[in-house]
C-alpha positions as CSV (number, residue, x, y, z in Angstrom):
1,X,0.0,0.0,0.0
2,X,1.7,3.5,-0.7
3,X,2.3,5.7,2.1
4,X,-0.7,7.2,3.8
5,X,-1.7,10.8,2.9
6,X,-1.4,13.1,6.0
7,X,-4.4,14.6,5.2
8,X,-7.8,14.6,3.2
9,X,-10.1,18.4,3.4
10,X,-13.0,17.3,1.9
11,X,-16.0,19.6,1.7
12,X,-16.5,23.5,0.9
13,X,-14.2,25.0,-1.4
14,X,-14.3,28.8,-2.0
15,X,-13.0,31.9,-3.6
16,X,-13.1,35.0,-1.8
17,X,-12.6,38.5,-3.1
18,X,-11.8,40.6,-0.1
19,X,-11.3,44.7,0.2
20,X,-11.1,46.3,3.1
21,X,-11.0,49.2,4.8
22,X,-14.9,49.0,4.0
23,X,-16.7,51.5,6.3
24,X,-20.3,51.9,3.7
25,X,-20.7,50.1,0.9
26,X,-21.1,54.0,-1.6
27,X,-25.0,54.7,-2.6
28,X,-26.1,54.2,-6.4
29,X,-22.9,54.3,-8.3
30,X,-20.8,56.2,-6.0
31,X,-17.2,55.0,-5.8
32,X,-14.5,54.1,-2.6
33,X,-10.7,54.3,-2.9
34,X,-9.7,51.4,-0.6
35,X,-6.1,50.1,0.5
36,X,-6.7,47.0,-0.3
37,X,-8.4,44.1,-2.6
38,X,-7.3,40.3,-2.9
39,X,-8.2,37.0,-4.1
40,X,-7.7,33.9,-2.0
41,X,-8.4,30.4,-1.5
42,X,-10.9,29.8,1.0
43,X,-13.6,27.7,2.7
44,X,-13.9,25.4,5.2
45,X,-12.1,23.0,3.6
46,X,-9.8,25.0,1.5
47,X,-8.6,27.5,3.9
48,X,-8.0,24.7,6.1
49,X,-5.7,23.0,3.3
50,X,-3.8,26.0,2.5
51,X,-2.9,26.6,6.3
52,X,-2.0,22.7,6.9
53,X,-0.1,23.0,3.6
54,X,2.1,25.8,5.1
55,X,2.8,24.2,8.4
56,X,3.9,20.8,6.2
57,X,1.5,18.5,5.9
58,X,0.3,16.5,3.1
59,X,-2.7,17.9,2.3
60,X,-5.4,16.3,-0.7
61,X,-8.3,18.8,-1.0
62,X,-11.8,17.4,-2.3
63,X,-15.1,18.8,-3.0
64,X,-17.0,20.5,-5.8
65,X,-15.8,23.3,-8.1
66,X,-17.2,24.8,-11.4
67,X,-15.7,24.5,-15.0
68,X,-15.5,27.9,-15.1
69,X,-12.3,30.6,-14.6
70,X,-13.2,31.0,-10.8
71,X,-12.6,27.2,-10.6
72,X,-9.1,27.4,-12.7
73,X,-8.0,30.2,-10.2
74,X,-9.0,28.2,-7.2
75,X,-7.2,25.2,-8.5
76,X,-3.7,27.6,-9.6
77,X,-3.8,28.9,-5.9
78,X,-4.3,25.9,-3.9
79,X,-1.8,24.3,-5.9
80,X,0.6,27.6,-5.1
81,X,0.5,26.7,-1.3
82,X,1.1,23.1,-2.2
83,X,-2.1,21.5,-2.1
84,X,-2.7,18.2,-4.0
85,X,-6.0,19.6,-6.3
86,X,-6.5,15.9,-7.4
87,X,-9.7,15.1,-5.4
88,X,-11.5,18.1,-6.7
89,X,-14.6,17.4,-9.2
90,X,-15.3,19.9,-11.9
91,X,-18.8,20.5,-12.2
92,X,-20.5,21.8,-15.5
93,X,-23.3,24.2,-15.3
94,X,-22.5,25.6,-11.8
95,X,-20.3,28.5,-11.1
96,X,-17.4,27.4,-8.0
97,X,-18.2,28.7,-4.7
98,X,-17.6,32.9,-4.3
99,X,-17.8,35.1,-1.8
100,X,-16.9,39.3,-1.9
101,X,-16.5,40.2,1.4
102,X,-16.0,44.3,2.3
103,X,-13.2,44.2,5.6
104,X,-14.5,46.6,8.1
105,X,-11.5,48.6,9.6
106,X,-12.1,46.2,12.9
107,X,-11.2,43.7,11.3
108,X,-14.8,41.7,11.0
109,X,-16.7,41.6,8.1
110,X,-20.1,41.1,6.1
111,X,-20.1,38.4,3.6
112,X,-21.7,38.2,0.6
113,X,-21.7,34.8,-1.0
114,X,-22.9,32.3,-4.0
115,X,-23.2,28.5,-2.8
116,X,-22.1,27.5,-6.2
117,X,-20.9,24.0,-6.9
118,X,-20.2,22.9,-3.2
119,X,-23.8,22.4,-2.9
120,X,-23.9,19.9,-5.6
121,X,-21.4,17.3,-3.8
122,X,-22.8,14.3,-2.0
123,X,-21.5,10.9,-0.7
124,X,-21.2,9.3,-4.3
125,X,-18.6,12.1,-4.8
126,X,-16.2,10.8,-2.1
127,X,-13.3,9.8,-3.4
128,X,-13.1,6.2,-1.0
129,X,-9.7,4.8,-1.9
130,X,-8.1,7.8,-0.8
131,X,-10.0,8.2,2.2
132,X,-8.9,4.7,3.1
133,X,-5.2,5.8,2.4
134,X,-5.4,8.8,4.7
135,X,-4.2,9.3,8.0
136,X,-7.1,12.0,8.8
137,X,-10.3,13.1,7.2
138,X,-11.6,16.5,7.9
139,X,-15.0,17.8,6.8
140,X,-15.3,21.2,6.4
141,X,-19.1,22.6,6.4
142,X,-21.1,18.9,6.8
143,X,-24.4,20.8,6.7
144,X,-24.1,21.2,2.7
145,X,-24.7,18.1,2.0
146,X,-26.4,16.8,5.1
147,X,-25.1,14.8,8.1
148,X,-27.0,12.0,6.6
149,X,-24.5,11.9,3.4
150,X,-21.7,13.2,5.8
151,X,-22.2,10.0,8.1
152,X,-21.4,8.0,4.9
153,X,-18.2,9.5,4.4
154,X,-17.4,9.2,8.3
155,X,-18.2,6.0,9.0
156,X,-16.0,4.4,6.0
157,X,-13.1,6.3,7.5
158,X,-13.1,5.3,10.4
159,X,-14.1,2.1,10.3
160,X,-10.4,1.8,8.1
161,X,-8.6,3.4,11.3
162,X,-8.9,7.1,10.0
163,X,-9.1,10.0,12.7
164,X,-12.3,12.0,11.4
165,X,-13.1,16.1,12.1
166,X,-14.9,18.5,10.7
167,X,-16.3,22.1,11.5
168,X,-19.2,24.2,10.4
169,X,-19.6,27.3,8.3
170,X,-23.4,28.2,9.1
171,X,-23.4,31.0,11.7
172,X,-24.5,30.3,15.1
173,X,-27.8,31.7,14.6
174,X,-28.6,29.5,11.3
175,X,-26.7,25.9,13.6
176,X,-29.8,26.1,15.8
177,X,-31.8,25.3,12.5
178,X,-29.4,22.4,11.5
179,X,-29.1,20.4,14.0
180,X,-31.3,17.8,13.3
181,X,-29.8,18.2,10.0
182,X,-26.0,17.5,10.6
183,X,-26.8,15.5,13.6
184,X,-25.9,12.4,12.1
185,X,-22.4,13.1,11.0
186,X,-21.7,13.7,15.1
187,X,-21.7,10.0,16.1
188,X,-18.5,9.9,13.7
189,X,-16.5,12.5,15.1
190,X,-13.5,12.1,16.6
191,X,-12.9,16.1,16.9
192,X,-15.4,18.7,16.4
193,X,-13.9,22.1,15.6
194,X,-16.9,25.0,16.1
195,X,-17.0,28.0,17.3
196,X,-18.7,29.2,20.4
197,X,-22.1,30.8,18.9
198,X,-22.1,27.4,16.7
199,X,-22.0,25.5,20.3
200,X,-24.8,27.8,21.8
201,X,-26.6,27.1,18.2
202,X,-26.6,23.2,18.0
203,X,-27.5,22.9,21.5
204,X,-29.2,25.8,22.7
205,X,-27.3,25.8,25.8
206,X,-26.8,29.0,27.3
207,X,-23.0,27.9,28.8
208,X,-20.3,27.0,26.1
209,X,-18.5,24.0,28.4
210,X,-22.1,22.7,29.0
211,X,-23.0,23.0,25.4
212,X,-20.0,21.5,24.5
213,X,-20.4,18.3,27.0
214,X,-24.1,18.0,25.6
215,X,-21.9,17.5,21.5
216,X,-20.2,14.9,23.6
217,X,-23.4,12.9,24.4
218,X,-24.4,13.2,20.9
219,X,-21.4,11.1,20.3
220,X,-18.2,13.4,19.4
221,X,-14.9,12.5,21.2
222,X,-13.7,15.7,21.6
223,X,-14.6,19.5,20.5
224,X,-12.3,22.2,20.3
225,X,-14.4,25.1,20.1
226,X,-12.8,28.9,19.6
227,X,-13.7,31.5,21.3
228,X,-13.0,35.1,19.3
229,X,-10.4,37.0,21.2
230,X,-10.3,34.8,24.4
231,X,-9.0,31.7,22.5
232,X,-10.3,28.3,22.5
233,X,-11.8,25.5,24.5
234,X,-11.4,21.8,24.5
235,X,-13.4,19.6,26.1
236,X,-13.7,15.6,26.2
237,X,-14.2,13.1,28.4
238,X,-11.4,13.9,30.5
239,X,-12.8,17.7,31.5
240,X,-12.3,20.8,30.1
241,X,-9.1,23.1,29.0
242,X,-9.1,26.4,28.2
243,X,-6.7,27.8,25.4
244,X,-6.0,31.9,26.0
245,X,-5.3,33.9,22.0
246,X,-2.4,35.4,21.5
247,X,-2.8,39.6,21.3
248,X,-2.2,40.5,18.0
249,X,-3.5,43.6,15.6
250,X,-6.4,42.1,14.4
251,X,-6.5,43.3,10.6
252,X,-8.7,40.6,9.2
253,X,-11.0,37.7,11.0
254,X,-11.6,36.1,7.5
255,X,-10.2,32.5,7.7
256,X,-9.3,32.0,11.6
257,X,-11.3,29.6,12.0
258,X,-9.8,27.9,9.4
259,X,-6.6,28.1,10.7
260,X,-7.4,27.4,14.4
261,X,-8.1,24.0,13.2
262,X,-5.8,23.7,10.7
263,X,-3.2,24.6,13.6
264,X,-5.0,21.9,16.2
265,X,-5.0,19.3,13.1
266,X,-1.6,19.7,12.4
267,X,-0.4,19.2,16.2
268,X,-2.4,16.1,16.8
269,X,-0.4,14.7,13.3
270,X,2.4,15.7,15.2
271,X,1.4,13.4,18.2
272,X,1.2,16.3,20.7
273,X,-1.4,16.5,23.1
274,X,-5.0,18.3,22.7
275,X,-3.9,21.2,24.7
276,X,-0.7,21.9,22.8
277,X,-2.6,21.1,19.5
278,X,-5.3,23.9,20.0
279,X,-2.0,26.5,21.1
280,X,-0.4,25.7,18.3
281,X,-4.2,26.6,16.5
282,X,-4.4,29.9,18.5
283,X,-0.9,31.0,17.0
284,X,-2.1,30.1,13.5
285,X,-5.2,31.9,14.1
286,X,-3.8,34.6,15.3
287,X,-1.1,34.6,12.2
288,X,-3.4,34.3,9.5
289,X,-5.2,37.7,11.0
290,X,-2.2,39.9,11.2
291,X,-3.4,40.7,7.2
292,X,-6.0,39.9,4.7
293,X,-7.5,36.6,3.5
294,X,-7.0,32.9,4.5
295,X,-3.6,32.8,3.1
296,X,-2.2,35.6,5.2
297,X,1.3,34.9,6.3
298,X,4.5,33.5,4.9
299,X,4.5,31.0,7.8
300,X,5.9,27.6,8.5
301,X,5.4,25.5,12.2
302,X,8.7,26.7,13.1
303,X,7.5,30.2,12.8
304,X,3.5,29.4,14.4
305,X,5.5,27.8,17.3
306,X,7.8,30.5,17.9
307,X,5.4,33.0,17.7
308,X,3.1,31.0,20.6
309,X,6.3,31.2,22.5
310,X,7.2,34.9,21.5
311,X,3.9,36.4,21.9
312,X,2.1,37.4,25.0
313,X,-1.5,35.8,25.4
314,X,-4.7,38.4,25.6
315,X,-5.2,37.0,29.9
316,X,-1.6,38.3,29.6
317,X,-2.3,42.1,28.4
318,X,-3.5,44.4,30.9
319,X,-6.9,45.7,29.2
């Protein structure tokens, strides 16, 4: 059998247009000098690659693009970061996943965004013999194609000794409305990688460690939830760890997610502990937002560890 691929990041797959500083979007056909206006790979699959990529794993993306230009472009820039693009089905008739999204001068931003050809992609899509050859499977956004379909996916992996995750795109607000939904994918989770509104949502607990436990009982092993500026949490069977963020400026939030559990991925590969894995996602996290877009950041681990080392936490700064 050839050597196991580090990595599968199999689900939404997305290019985003980003400008920033946005303030107003101008009235009728008024026009905005900005500083500022990229295009990156993104999604929750794809930013996760990208990052994984850069702190040297083996990354295979998969998941649903168009035929179209936006789909060549996501394919040259993945492939720039060192993604393997292989996986990836090209879909006629659909347009590949896009999102513009106007950077407020906080850092946080509106989105606005066309599903595209990620919505198209269901279990049949999976590529299986690569799954089976993978060290880890993570499913980014399981709600687009259901946790029924996602479940699918899941189970085969880990029933061939593959360490399953996956996180969520919907906001917290719209989670409360899928979690009957994606509630089947849960049973096959080793980690689950939300953030804390998405907690609040699936659960409608008002306490993010409770809410957490209650993802437990639905059958995760362990969730790593973030938590904006104060960091992460992760909580198993074992109890329940908090993770401070590092203070950084805070130019752009897009993609921090991403790399939080890109960061946590790549330390379990690396056989460290569940505390130092979601560290070592703070410092990506908190990398990738020192500029704009997913890709932010001519990283590598060296430099995401050093900077965890460097850098002074947020419980660390007087406010």
């Amino acid at each position: 059998m050839p050597d196991r691929t580090e990595v599968i990041a199999l689900g939404v797959h997305v290019v985003d247009v980003l400008v920033r500083p946005v303030e107003q979007i101008p009235e009728q056909q008024g026009g905005q000098l900005v500083e500022q206006i990229r295009i990156t790979p993104a999604g929750t699959a794809g930013g996760t690659a990208i990052t994984l990529a850069k702190l040297g794993a083996d990354v295979k993306s998969a998941g649903a693009i168009g035929t179209d230009e936006l789909g060549d472009v996501l394919v040259a820039l993945l492939a720039g970061f060192g993604v393997d693009t292989s996986l990836l089905v090209r879909r006629e008739g659909v347009q590949t996943s896009a999102s513009v999204l106007p950077i407020r001068p906080d850092g946080s931003r509106p989105a606005f965004h066309v599903v595209g050809a990620n919505g198209t992609y269901t279990a049949d899509d999976a590529p299986w013999d690569a799954i089976a050859r993978a060290r880890h499977l993570h499913l980014g956004a399981p709600e687009f194609m259901g946790g029924e379909e996602a479940a699918k996916i899941l189970s085969f992996a880990r029933e061939r000794g593959v360490v399953t995750s996956a996180d969520l795109l919907a906001p917290g607000e719209q989670a409360a409305q899928i979690a009957d939904w994606v509630g089947p994918a849960l049973a096959h989770l080793d980690y689950l990688l939300p953030n804390e509104e998405q907690v609040l949502g699936l659960t409608g607990s008002k306490d993010l460690r409770a809410g957490c436990e209650e993802l437990l009982e639905g059958g995760v092993g362990c969730v790593a939830a973030t938590c904006g500026a104060e960091g992460a949490v992760v909580v198993d069977g074992g109890g329940c760890e908090r993770v401070p963020a590092f203070a950084t400026e805070v130019i752009d939030t897009t993609g921090c997610g991403d790399a939080f559990s890109a960061g946590f991925l790549r330390g379990l590969l690396l056989g460290r502990g569940r505390r130092d894995a979601a560290v070592l996602g703070c410092a990506t996290a908190g990398l990738v937002a020192q500029g704009l877009g997913s890709d932010h950041g001519e990283f590598d681990l060296a430099a995401a560890d050093a900077f965890a080392v460097d850098t002074p936490t947020n419980q660390e700064v007087p406010s």
